[in-house]
C-alpha positions as CSV (number, residue, x, y, z in Angstrom):
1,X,0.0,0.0,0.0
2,X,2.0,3.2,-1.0
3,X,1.8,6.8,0.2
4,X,1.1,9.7,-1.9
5,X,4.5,11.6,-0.9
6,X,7.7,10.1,-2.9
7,X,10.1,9.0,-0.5
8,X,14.0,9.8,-1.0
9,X,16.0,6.9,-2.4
10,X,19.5,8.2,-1.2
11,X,21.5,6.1,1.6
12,X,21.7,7.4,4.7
13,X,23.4,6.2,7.9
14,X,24.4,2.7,6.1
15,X,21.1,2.2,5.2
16,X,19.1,1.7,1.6
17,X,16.0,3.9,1.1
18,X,13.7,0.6,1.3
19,X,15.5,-0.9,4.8
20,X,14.3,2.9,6.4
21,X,11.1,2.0,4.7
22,X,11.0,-1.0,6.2
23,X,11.7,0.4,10.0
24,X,9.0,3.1,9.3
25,X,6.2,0.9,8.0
26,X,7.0,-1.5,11.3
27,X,6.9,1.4,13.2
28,X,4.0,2.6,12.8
29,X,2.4,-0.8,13.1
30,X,3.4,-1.9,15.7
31,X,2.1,1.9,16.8
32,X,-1.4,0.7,15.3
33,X,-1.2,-3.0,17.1
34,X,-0.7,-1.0,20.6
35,X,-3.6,1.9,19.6
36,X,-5.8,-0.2,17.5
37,X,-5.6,-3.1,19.3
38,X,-5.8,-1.7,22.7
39,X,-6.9,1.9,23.5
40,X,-8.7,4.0,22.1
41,X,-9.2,1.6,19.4
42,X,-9.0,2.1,15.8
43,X,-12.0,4.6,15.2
44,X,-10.7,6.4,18.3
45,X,-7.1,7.3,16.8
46,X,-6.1,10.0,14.5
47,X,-3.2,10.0,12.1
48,X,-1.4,12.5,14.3
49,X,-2.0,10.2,17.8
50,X,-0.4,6.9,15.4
51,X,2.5,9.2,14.0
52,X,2.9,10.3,17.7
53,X,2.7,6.5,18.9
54,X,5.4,5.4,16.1
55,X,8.0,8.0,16.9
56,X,7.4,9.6,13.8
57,X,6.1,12.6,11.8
58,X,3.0,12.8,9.9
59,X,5.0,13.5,6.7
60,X,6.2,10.2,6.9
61,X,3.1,8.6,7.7
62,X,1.8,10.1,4.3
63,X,4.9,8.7,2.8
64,X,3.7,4.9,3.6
65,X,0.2,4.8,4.1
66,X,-2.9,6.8,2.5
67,X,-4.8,6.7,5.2
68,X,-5.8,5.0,8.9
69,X,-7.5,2.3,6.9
70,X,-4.7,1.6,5.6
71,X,-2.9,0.7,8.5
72,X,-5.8,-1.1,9.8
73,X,-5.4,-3.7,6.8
74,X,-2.0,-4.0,7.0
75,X,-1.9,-4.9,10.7
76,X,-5.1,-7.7,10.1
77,X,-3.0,-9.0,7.3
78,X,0.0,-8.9,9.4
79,X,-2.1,-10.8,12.4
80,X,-3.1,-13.3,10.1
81,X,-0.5,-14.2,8.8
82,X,1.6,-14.9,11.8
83,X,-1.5,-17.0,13.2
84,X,-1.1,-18.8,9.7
85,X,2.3,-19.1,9.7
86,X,2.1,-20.8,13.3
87,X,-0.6,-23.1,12.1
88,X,1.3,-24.1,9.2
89,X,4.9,-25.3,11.0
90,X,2.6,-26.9,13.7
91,X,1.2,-29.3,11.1
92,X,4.5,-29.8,9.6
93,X,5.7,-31.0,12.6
94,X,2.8,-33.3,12.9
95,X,2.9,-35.2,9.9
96,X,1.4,-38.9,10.4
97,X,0.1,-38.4,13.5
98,X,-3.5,-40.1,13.8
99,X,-6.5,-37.8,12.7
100,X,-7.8,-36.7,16.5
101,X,-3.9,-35.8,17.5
102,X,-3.1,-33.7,14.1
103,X,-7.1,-32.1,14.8
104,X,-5.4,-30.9,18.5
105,X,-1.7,-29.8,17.3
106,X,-3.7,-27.5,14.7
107,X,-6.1,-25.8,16.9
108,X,-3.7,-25.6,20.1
109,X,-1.3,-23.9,17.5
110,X,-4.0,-21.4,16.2
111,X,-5.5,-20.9,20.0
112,X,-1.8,-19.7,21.7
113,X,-1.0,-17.5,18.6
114,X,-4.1,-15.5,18.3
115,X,-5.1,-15.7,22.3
116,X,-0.8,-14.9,23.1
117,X,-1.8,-11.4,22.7
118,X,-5.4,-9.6,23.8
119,X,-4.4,-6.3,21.0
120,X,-4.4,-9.7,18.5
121,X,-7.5,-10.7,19.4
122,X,-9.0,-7.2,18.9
123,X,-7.8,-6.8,15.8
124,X,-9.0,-10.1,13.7
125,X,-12.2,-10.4,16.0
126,X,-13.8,-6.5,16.3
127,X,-12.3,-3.7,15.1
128,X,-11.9,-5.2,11.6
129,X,-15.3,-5.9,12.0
130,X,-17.7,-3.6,9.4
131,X,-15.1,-0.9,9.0
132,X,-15.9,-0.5,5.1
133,X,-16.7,-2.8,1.7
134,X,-13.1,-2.8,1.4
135,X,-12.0,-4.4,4.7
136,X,-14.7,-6.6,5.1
137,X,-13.7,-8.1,1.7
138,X,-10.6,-8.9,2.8
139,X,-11.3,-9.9,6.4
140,X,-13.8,-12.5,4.3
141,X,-11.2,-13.3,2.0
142,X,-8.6,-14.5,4.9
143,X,-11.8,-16.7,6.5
144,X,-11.4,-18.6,3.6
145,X,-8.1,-19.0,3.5
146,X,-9.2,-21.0,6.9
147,X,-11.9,-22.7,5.5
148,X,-9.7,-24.2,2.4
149,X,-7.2,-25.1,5.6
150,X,-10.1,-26.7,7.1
151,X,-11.1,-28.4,3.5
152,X,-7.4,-29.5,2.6
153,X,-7.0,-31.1,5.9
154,X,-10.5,-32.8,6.1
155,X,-10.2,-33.7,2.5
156,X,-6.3,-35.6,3.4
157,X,-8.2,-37.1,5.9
158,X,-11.0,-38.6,4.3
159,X,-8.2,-39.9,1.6
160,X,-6.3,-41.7,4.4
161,X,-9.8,-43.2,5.1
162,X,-10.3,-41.3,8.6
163,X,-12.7,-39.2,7.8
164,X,-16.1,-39.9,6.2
165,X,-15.9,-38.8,2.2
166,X,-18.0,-35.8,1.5
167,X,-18.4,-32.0,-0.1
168,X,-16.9,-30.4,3.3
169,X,-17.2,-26.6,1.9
170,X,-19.9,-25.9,4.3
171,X,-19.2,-27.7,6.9
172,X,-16.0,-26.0,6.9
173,X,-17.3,-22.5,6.7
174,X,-19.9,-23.2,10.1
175,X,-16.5,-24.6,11.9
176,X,-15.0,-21.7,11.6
177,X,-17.2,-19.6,12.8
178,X,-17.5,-21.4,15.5
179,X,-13.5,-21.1,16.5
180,X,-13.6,-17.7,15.5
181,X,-16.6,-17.1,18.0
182,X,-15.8,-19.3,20.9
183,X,-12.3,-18.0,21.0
184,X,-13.6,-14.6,21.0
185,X,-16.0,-15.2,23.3
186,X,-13.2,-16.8,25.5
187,X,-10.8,-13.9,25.1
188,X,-13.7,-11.6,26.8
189,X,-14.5,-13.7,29.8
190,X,-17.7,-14.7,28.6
191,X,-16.5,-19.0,28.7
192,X,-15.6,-20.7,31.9
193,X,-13.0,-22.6,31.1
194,X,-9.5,-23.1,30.3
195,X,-7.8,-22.8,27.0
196,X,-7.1,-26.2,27.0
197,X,-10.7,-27.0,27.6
198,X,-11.4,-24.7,24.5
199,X,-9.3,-26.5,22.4
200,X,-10.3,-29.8,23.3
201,X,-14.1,-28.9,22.3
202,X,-13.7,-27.6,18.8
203,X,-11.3,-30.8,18.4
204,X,-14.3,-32.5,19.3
205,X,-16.6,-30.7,17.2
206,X,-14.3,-31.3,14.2
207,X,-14.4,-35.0,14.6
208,X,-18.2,-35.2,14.9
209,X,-18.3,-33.2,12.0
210,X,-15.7,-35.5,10.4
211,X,-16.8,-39.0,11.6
212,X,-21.1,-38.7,11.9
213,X,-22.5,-41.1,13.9
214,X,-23.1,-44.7,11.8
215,X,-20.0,-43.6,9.6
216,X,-17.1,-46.8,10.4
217,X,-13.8,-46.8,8.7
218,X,-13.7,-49.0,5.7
219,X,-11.3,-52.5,6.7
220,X,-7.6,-52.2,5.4
């Protein structure tokens, strides 16, 4: 996402033009992780407040972003992508394991990246949440990156014969609302229990969902 002001290109200090564009850009958001995420909240900070936050001017937050909004997709991107990322080596890690194990490395992964850090949590589960078309496109857009998660897995599963054969798009879609909600719902207080016990639930949800009752596993 690029700024209306040019930026110099010169090196300065040892450094390229793009490594200070770098430093500025994480600046700022890990300004907007700290504002957004905590207080006063993304609709509650200006430009100036971020700038202030990052240690920088507001010249130089023109020179990276166009506006607030901006920032605000970058940082759920950003959030994602780290919850993603921590998904991903987690199932590495877990290759061959039986279904109901690989079902609990995946969600205990997801569950200590995104709960690790309450300013996370705010960002993927509410202040993304009806900012404009634009952002609730891509908030969308990254749910399904879940739900094909969700789909390749069940889909691997049902291939190794574990899992009951079926069109799991749905199914998929309605699971992830569900760990989107009861984690959020955890995050606030609103669930007695542990994380643990969190985890363990939407494992067994997943493996109702993936082995319905009268469904065996066909003799090898």
């Amino acid at each position: 996402m690029t700024g209306r002001l040019k930026a110099p290109t010169r090196r300065y200090g040892g450094r390229s033009a793009e490594e200070r564009q770098a430093e500025r850009r994480r600046r700022f958001l890990d300004a907007a992780l700290e504002l957004f995420g905590g207080a006063p909240g993304y609709r509650g900070t200006t430009v100036a407040a971020l700038s202030q936050a990052a240690g920088l001017s507001t010249r130089q937050f023109y020179e990276e972003f166009r506006t607030l909004e901006d920032v605000l997709a970058a940082l759920h991107l950003q959030v994602n992508d780290w919850a993603e990322q921590a998904v991903l080596e987690a199932l590495a890690a877990a290759d061959g394991l039986p279904l109901a194990e690989r079902a609990g490395v995946l969600f205990r992964a997801y569950a200590r990246d995104v709960t690790s850090d309450p300013r996370r949590m705010r960002i993927t589960f509410v202040e993304i949440v009806g900012v404009s078309p634009r952002l609730e496109e891509q908030r969308l857009a990254r749910r399904a990156r879940w739900v094909d998660l969700i789909r390749a897995e069940a889909d691997a599963a049902v291939a190794r014969g574990e899992a009951a054969p079926r069109d799991y798009r749905l199914a998929a879609a309605a699971f992830i609302g569900s760990v989107n909600g009861l984690l959020h719902d955890w995050s606030a207080g609103w669930v007695a229990a542990s994380l643990d016990e969190v985890v363990d639930e939407l494992v067994r949800q997943l493996l109702g969902i993936l082995r319905p009752a009268g469904w065996r596993p066909a003799s090898g």
